[in-house]
N, C-alpha and C positions, 0 to 999 in steps of 0.2 A: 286710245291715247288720251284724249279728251280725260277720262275718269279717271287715268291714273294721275292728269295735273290737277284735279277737281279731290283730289284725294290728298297729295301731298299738298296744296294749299290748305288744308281742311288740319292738316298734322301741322303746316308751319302756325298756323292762328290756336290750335291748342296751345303749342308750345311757348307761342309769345304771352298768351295769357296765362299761362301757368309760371309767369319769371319768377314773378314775388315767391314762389312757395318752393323755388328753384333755390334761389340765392338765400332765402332765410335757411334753407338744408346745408347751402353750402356753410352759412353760416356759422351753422351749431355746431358742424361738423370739425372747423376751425378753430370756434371757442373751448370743443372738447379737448383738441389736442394741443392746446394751452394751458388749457388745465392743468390736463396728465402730466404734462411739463415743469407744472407750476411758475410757466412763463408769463408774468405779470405784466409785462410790456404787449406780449401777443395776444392778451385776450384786452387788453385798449385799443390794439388795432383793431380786434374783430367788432369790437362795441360802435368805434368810428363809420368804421364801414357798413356797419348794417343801421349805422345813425345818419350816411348818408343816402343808404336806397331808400330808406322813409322819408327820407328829405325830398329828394326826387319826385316819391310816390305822393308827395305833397301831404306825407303824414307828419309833421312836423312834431306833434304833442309825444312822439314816440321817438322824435330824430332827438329831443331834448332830451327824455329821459336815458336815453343811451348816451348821449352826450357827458352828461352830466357825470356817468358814471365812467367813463374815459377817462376825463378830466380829475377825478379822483386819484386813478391810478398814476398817472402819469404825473400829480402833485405829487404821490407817493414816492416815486421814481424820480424825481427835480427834471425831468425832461422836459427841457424848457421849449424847446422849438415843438416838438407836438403837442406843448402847452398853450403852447400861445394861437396857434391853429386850430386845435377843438373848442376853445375858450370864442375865438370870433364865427366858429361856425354855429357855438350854441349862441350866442348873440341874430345870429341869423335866423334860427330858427324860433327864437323865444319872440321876433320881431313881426315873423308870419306870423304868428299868433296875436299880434298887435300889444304883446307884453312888453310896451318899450321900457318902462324903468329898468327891469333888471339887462332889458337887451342894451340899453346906455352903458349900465355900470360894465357889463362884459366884454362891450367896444375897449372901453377904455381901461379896464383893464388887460385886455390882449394888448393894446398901444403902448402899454408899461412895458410889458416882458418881449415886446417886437425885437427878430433878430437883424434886424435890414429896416433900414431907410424911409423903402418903399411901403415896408410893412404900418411900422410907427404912421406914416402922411396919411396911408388908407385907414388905416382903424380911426386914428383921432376925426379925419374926416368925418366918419360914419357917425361918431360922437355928438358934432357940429350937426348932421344932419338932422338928427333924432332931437338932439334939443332944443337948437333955434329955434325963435317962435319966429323970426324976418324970414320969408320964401325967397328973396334976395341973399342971405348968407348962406341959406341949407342950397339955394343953385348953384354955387360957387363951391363948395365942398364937394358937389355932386360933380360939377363938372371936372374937379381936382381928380377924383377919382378917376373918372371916365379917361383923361391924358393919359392917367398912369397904367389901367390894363390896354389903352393903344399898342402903349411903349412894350410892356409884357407881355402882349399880346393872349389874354384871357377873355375868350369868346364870352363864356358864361359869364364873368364878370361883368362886361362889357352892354351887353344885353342888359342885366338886373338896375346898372347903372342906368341908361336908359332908359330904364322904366319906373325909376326914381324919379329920375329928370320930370318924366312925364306927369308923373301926381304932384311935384309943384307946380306944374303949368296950369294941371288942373287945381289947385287953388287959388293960383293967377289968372283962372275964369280966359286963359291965351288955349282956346281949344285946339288949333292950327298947329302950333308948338309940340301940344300934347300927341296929337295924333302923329306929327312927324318922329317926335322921339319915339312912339311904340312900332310906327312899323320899321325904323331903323333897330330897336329891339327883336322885333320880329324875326325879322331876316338875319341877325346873328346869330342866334337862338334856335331855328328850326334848322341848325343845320347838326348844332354840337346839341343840343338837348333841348330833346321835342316837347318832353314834360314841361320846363319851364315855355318853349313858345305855346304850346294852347293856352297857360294862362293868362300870356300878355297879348295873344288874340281875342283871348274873352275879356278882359280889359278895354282894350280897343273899338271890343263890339258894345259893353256896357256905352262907352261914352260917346257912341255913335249914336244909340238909344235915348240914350240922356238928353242928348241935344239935338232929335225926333231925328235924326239922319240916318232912316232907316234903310233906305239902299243902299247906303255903307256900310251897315252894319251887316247888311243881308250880302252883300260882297263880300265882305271880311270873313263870316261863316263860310261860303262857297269859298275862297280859297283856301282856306284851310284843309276840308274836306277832300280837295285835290291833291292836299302831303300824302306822299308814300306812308311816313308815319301813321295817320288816318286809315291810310285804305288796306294798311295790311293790319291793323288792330281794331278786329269789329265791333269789340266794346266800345271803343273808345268813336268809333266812328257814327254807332246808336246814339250815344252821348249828345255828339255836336250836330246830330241831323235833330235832336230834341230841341237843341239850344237855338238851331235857326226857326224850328217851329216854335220856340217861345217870342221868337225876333216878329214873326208874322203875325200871330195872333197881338201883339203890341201894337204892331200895324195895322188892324181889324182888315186881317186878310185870314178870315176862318177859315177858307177850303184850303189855301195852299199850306195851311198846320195844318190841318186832317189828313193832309196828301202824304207831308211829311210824315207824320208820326206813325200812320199805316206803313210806311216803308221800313220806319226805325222798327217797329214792331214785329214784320215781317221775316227781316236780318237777326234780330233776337231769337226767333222763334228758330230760325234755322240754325244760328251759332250756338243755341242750347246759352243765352244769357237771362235768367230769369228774374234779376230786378230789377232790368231794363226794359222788358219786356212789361213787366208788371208797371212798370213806368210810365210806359208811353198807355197800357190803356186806361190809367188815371187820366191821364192827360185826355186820351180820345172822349171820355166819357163825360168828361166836363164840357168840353167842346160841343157834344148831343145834346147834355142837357140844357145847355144854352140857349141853343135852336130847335131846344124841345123834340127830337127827334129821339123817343123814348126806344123804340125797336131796335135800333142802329147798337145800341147801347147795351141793350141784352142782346141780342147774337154776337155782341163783341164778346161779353164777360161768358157769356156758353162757351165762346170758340175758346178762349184761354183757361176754362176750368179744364176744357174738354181736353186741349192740348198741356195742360200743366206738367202731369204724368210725366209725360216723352221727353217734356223741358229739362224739366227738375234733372232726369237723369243724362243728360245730356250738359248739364251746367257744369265745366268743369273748373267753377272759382268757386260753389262751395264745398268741392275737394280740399281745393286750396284753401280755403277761406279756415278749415276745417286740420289741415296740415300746418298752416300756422301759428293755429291756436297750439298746435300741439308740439309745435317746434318753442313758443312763447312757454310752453310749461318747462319743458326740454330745458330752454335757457334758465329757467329759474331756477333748477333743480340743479345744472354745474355751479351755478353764483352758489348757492350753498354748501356743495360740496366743494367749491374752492375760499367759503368764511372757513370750513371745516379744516380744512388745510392748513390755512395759517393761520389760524386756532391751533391747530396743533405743532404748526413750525415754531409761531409764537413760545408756547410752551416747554417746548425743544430747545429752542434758543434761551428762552430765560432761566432753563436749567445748567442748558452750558455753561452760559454767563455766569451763574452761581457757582456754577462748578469753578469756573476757571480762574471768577474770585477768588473764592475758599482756596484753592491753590497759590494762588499771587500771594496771598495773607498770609497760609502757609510757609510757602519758601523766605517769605519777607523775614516771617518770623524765627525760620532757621536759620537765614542768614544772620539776621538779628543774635540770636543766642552764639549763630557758630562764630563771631566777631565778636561777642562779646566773651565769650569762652578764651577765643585767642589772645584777647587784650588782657585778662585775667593770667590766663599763660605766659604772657610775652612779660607782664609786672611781674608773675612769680620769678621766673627766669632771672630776670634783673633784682629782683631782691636777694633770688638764690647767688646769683655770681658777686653782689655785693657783700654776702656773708663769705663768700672764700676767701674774697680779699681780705674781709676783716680777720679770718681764722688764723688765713697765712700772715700778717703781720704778729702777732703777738709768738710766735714757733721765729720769727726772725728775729725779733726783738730780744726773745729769752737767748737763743744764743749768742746775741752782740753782746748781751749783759753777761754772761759766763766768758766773753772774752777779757770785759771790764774787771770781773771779777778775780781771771787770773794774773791779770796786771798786776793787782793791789795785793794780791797773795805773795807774788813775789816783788815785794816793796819796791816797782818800780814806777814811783806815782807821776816820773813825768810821762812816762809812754802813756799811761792810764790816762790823766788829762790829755794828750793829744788825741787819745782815740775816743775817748769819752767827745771831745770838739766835734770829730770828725761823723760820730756814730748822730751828733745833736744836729750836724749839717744834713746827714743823709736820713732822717727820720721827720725834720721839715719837709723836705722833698716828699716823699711817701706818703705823709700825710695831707699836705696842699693836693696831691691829684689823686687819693683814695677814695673819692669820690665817681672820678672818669674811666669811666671802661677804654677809652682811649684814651692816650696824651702824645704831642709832639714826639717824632723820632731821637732830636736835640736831649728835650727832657730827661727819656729813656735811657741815653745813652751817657749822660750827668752821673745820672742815679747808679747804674751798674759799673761807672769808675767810680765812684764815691764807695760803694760795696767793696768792690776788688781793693781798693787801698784801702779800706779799714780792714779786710782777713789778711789782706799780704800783710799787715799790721801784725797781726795774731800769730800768724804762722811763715814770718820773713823767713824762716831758714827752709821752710818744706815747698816754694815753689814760685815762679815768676809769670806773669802773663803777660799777655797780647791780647792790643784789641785791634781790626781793622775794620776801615769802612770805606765799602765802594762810592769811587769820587759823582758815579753815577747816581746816588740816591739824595735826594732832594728833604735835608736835615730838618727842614722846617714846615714842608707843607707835609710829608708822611708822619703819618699815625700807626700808633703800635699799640698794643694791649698793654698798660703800666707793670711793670714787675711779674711781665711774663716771661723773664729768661732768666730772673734769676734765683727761683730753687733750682736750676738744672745747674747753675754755678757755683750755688752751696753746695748741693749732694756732689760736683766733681771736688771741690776743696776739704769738704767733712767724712767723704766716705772714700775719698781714693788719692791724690795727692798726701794730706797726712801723715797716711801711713806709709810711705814712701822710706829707705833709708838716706835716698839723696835725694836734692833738690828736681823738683818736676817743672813740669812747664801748663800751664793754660791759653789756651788760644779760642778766642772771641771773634769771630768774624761774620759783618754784614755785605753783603752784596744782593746786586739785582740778577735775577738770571730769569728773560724774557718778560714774562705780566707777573712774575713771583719775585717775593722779598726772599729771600732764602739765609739763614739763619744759623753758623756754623758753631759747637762748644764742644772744644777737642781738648781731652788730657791724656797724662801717659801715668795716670794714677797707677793704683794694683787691678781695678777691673770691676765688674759687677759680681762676675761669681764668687770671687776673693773678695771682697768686703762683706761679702753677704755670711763668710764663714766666723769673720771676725766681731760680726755684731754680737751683742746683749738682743736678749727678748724683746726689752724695754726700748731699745734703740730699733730694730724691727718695725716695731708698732710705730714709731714716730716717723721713720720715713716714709713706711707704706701710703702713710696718712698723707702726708705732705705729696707724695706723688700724683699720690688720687684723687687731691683738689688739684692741682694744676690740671690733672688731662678733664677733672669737670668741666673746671673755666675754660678750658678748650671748647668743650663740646657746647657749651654756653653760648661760648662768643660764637660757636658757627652758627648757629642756631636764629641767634638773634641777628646778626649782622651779615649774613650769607660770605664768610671773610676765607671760609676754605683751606681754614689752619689743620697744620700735618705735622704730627712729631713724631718723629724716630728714635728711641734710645738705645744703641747697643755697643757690645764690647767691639775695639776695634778689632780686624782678621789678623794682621798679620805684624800683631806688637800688643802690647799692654797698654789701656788705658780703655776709657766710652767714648765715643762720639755720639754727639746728639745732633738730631738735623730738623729745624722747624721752617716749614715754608707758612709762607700767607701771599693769600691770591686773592682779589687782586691789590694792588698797589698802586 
């Protein structure tokens, strides 16, 4: 029973000394699959975290360089709350190191980007403390702090504070003070983190030493020793059985170091620690030569070359010592394989980006042309429909003046001046809005009586009309296309009325029917098909013409004006005459 608890203690003290080479694995293990990730946040965690077990491990020069490079990534990322936190922990660690200027600027730059209150009071504090040259203003700071992780209740903090405290005491030569604030350090410290209490123990015992108090200091060692921490980490517990024999031989008490340091040596030799072990017998060997006890001295360094061998393979920290060098290459080798990465994202991305330029530029540029293409379109159009109008006047003109002229044939020169008057009214009209593709419905409706009574003029005995208009269309805000109803008024009066043997009738009608102007020109002429037997070649050619600019300008004005003009010409069913039917939507 005995050997199996002498066996699993033997496994728990490998295991505790093998952490470092535990947690750097786990580490890498971490940083890989952040990589693989290309998780740039997670591999600033991992650099954090293994900048704070070196920190712990009281490797500070290494807690910095991983610091450092956190805090890159995480400027990179604008994350500003694990900015401002790795920024005050490298400040921390650049301070063990006794590099105050740049650990100043860091304080206070973390106090800049602080997300809380509490954070801002503690950084600038720390700033105060580092520069002040008065031990009167840096105690005050210190003790600012120390309120605040009360209130927060931060062990660690609390502790480091306190041991702050206590190096201005000891510059205020208040050794009482000093001592009080470290072993209140102490005791908060050995309970959350034993790594920081042995150094504010060895502190403590320093200034024991210092101020020849050396049974305090020889106290403060033996307490220590008695931590669980201690007694379950045999390195660590060689260590401070060395450091109370350094305490003794200060106190020219040379047998009880010799006593010491043969135990520490002893411990070494069985936990397989071999630069411990190599430690203490510098130490012993000094101590022989001292007192000139030369033999003491060679059968020590016999017994350790003799047991070396056994040591060495028995030391299982330079496993470790050996797994971390190689986990240290490990890391170097992902950090290049992840510059390589985005090196190559980089690259990726600045092709996109060109790409998607050149695309933008592109499409900019087709819509460029295809807007300016349109506008080129939209001007022909409008030039195009301003030449119809121009076409169709002079084909209405010539026949006004064939009407003038058969006035004056048969020597009735007063009808001739009245309609000459009347053709000079209605050709002002046409010409003031030959211009506008639209004009007032008023206008429109001026101009096609002004027409009708100069042809009933021409042709009084072949026909009478009618105009109506619904009371529901609003004569002066509606707009019409100018002298777009009246070739279908011509072609009823010149190709169907006419030739009539008695008097016909024409009928002009506007109304609204729902979101359409709708647009009625009824005659009881001879027809489409019958006129069309009675024309000339020459006459043919000239209506066809005149037809097929109007439905252009039709197709014009949809075009341009989205106006949803619709015309119908045809013979009526069940009598003699055309009806024409022209809607326009909307209204």
């Amino acid at each position: 029973m005995l050997f199996i608890i002498l066996l699993a203690m033997g496994n728990l003290l490998i295991a505790q000394d093998s952490t470092r080479a535990s947690k750097a694995l786990k580490s890498v293990s971490k940083l890989k699959k952040a990589v693989d990730r290309n998780d740039n946040k997670g591999v600033a965690d991992v650099y954090v975290g293994m900048a704070n077990d070196y920190y712990n491990q009281g490797n500070y020069a290494k807690s910095e360089e991983y610091l450092i490079k956190a805090r890159n990534i995480y400027q990179t990322l604008n994350d500003k709350k694990n900015l401002e936190t790795t920024t005050r922990k490298l400040a921390q660690s650049q301070e063990k190191q006794n590099k105050i200027t740049p650990a100043i600027s860091n304080y206070s730059m973390a106090a800049q980007m602080s997300y809380s209150e509490k954070s801002k009071t503690e950084n600038t504090n720390d700033v105060t403390r580092l520069s002040s040259p008065a031990p009167e203003v840096r105690e005050e700071a210190i003790q600012s702090n120390i309120n605040l992780k009360k209130r927060e209740n931060e062990p660690a903090g609390l502790a480091e504070s306190y041991s702050q405290l206590a190096d201005v005491n000891i510059q205020q030569k208040d050794v009482s003070r000093a001592e009080e604030n470290l072993n209140n350090a102490y005791k908060i410290s050995k309970k959350e983190a034993p790594q920081q209490a042995l150094a504010i123990n060895q502190k403590l015992a320093d200034l024991y030493v210092e101020n020849k108090k050396f049974d305090k200091a020889i106290e403060a060692k033996k307490t220590v020793l008695k931590e669980d921490f201690v007694k379950e980490n045999s390195q660590e517990k060689v260590n401070q059985i060395q450091e109370l024999a350094d305490i003794y031989i200060k106190n020219n008490d040379p047998g009880e170091a010799v006593n010491l340091l043969k135990n520490a040596y002893g411990i070494a030799l069985e936990k397989g620690h071999t630069l411990e072990a190599q430690r203490s017998v510098k130490k012993l060997d000094s101590l022989y030569a001292i007192s000139g006890n030369t033999d003491a001295s060679v059968q020590l360094y016999r017994d350790f070359l003799g047991k070396l061998p056994n040591l060495v393979s028995k030391d299982r920290s330079l496993i470790d010592n050996k797994i971390l060098e190689d986990t240290e290459q490990r890391i170097s080798q992902l950090e290049k394989e992840k510059e390589l990465k985005d090196e190559l994202i980089r690259k990726k991305n600045v092709f996109n980006y060109s790409l998607i330029g050149a695309l933008i530029v592109l499409t900019g540029l087709v819509l460029f042309i295809f807007r300016t293409l349109k506008k080129v379109q939209i001007k022909n159009k409008k030039i195009a429909l301003q030449s119809l109008r121009r076409e169709m006047n002079p084909h209405f003109i010539f026949n006004s003046l064939n009407s003038v002229n058969h006035f004056i044939a048969t020597n009735n020169e007063l009808e001739a001046n009245q309609y000459l008057t009347k053709f000079s009214k209605l050709m002002r009209g046409v010409m003031e809005n030959s211009t506008e593709d639209f004009i007032p419905f008023q206008q429109e409706l001026d101009l096609l009586q002004n027409y009708l009574a100069l042809e009933k003029t021409r042709f009084a005995d072949k026909f009478d009309y009618e105009i109506e208009v619904d009371e529901n269309l609003n004569l002066q805000s509606q707009m019409l296309p100018g002298m777009l109803v009246q070739p279908f008024l011509e072609n009823a009066i010149w190709h169907g009325l006419r030739y009539r043997t008695e008097k016909g009738l024409l009928k002009l009608m506007f109304e609204k029917s729902e979101q359409y102007l709708k647009i009625t020109i009824e005659d009881n002429g001879i027809g489409i098909e019958e006129s069309k037997k009675q024309k000339t070649q020459h006459q043919k050619t000239r209506e066809g013409r005149g037809m097929k600019n109007t439905l252009e300008r039709i197709q014009l004005l949809n075009d341009l004006y989205k106006k949803n003009i619709n015309c119908s010409v045809k013979d009526k069913e069940n009598s003699k005459g055309v009806l024409v039917v022209i809607t326009i939507n909307p209204i």
